[in-house]
N, C-alpha and C positions, 0 to 999 in steps of 0.2 A: 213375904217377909215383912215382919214388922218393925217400925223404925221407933226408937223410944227415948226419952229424955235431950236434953240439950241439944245434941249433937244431931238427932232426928230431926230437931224443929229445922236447926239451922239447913240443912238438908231438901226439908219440903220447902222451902225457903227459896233455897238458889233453881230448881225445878220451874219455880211458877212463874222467876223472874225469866229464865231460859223460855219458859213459854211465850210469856208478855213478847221479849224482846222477837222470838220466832213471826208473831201475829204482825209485829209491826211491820218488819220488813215484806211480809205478803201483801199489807192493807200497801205500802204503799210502793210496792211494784205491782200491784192493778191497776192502782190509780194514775201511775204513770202512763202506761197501757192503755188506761181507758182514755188518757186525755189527749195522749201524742196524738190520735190520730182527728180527733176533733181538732188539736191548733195547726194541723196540716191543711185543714179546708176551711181555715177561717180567711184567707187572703185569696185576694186574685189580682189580674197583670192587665197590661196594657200593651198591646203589641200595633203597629204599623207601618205604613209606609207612607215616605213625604216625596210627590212627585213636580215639576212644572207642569203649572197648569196649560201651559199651551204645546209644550213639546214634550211632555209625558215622560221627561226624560228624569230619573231616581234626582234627588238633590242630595250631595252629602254634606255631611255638619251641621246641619240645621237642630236648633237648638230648641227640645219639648219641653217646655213645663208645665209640671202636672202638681196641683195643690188644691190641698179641702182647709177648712178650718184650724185644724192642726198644723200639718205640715206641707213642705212644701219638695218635690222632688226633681231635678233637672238631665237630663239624659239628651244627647245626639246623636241624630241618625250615620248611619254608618254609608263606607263606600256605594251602597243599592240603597240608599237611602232609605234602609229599613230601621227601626228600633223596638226595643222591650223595655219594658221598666221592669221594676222588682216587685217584691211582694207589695202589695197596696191593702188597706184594710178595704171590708167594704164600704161604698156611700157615694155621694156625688161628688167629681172633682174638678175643676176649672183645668181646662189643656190650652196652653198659652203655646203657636209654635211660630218661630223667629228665625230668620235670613236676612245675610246681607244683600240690599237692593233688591228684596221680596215684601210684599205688604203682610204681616203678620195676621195670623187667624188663631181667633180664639171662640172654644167652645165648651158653651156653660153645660151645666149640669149632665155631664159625662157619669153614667151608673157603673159602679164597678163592684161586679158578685163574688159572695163566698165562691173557691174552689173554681173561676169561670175565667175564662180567657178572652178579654173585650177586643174588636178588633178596629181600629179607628183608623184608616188611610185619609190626608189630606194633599189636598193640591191647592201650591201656593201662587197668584199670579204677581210676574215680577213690580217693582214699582215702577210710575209714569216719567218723562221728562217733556220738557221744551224745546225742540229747535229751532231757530230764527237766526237771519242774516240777509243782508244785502248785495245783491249783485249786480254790479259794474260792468262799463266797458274796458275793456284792457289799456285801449290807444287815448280815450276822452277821459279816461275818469268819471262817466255820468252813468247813473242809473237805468240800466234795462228793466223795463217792462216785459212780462209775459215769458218768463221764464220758468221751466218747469224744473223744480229742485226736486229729488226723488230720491226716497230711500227703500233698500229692501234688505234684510237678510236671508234671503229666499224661503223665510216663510211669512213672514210680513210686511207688508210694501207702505210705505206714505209717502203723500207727495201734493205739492202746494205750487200754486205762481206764482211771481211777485207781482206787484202792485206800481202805478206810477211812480212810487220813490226806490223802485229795485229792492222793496223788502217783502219776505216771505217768514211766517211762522210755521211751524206743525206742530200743535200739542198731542199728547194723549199717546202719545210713545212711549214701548216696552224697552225698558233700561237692557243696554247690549251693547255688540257689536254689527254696523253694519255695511256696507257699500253704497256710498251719494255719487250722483252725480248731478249737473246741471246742461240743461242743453234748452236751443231755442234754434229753429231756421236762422239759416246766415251767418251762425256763430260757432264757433268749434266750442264741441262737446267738452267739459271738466270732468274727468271721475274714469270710471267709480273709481274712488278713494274712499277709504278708509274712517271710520268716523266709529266713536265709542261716547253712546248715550247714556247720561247717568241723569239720576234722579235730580231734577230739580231744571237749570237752564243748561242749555249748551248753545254754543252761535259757532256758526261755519259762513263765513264770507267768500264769495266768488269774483272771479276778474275772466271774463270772457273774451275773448280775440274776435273781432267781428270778421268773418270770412272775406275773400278778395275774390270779384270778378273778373269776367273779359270781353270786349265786345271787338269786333275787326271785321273789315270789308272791304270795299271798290266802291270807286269814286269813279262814275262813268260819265261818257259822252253819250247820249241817248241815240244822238244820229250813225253815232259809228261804233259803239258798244269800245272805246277807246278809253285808256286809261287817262285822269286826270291827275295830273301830280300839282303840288303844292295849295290844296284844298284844307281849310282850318275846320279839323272838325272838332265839335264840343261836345261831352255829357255831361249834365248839370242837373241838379235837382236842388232840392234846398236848404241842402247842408251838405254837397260836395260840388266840385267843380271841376272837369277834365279836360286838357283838348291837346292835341297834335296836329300835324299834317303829313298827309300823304306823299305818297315818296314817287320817285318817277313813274311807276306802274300805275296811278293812281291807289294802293293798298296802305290802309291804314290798323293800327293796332293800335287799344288802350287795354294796359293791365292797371291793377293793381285798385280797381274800381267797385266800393264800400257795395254790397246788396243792397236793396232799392230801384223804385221807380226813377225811371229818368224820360228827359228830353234830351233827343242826339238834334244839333244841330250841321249842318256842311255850308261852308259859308267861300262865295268864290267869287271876289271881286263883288258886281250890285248884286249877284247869285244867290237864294239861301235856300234850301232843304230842312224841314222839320220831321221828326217822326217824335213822337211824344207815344207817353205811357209804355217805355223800352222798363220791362225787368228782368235785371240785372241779377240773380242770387250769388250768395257763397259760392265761389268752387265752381261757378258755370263761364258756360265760354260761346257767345253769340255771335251769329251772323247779322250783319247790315249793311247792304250794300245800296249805296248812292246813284240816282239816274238824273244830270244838269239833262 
């Protein structure tokens, strides 16, 4: 059929526009098609897990950040102290990751691929502190010597003595919870107690009770193995002083007598008995018995 005058032109007219508009929408639902799947593989991720480094145990909340030149993006790890980030373009990115009372780690030029799933696990070790303190006698007020102050959280132990003025340091301790105590021969044990090490100083001071001895015996007649009563005996050394006397049976007892070296003396009328180099510990209970 032929199309002719006016009405025709108009006709071939709306046809080629009908085509036009046909071509375009194909040109650009290809192109759609061709592209989706290119901008689906232009990005990749960053996935891992942030653990303690000494007890390998997940950390949660710890705070990733992840930035290149452009942008900068911040994510935390979850209850398994795992995390994902999101689409990343690709290139190299600075991974900055952050905890309270952990030493942060950061690492440079992190590559991250079109369409690739990078996988970056880090372990973070906690931060360091101080402890130091001074420990005393409970009864004098004065500084003990050699006392061993010890901490453990049963997987890490430190432990220091003091020194002629009763003071001990420990540095180089993983911020925590732990259980101290102190103890030395002769003294009753402090602890464990309770102790939370944080970053920077901590001071824990001691008052030790210096343990009580005993020493008791007979006060004899050599000739007739007989008891002597009313016999002054002394233990002394050079910083305590003790004495009694014996009771009808000739039998004597001293409590309440500091650990240490001693000299016993028995002293009976122009009479006198020496036994020197008598030790005495915490908590112990000695025989000495006397032969005029």
């Amino acid at each position: 059929m032929k199309i002719i005058g006016k009405k025709g032109d108009e006709m071939m007219f709306f046809f080629k526009q009908r085509n036009y508009t046909v071509l375009l929408i194909i040109f650009f639902v290809m192109v759609y098609f061709l592209i989706l799947p290119v901008k689906a593989t232009t990005y990749g991720r960053l996935i891992g897990i942030v653990k303690d480094l000494i007890t390998e145990v997940p950390i949660k909340d710890a705070s990733i950040n992840i930035s290149d030149e452009k942008c900068t993006y911040v994510i935390s790890t979850d209850v398994n102290g795992k995390f994902s980030s999101g689409n990343l373009s690709p290139g190299e990115y600075k991974i900055t990751v952050d905890m309270e009372d952990y030493d942060s780690i950061i690492s440079s030029k992190v590559l991250i691929d079109s369409g690739v799933i990078t996988i970056n696990d880090f372990s973070l070790a906690k931060k360091r502190g101080v402890l130091s303190g001074i420990v005393k006698n409970k009864d004098t007020d004065k500084p003990i010597e050699g006392v061993m102050v010890r901490i453990t959280d049963g997987r890490s132990t430190f432990s220091k003595t003091t020194d002629s003025l009763g003071k001990y340091i420990i540095d180089n301790i993983y911020a925590g919870t732990y259980g101290i105590t102190a103890s030395l021969e002769n003294y009753d044990v402090e602890g464990p107690n309770s102790l939370s090490i944080i970053p920077g100083s901590t001071t824990k001071d001691f008052s030790l009770k210096r343990l009580k001895g005993e020493i008791f015996g007979r006060v004899m007649n050599g000739k007739n193995k007989e008891g002597i009563p009313g016999v002054i005996i002394i233990v002394v050394n050079g910083e305590n002083t003790y004495e009694t006397f014996t009771g009808s049976d000739g039998d004597f007892s001293i409590t309440g007598i500091c650990s240490g070296y001693y000299e016993v003396i028995a002293k009976d009328g122009d009479m006198e008995r020496y036994f020197t180099d008598i030790l005495i510990r915490g908590g112990s209970i000695i025989s000495q018995d006397i032969i005029f």
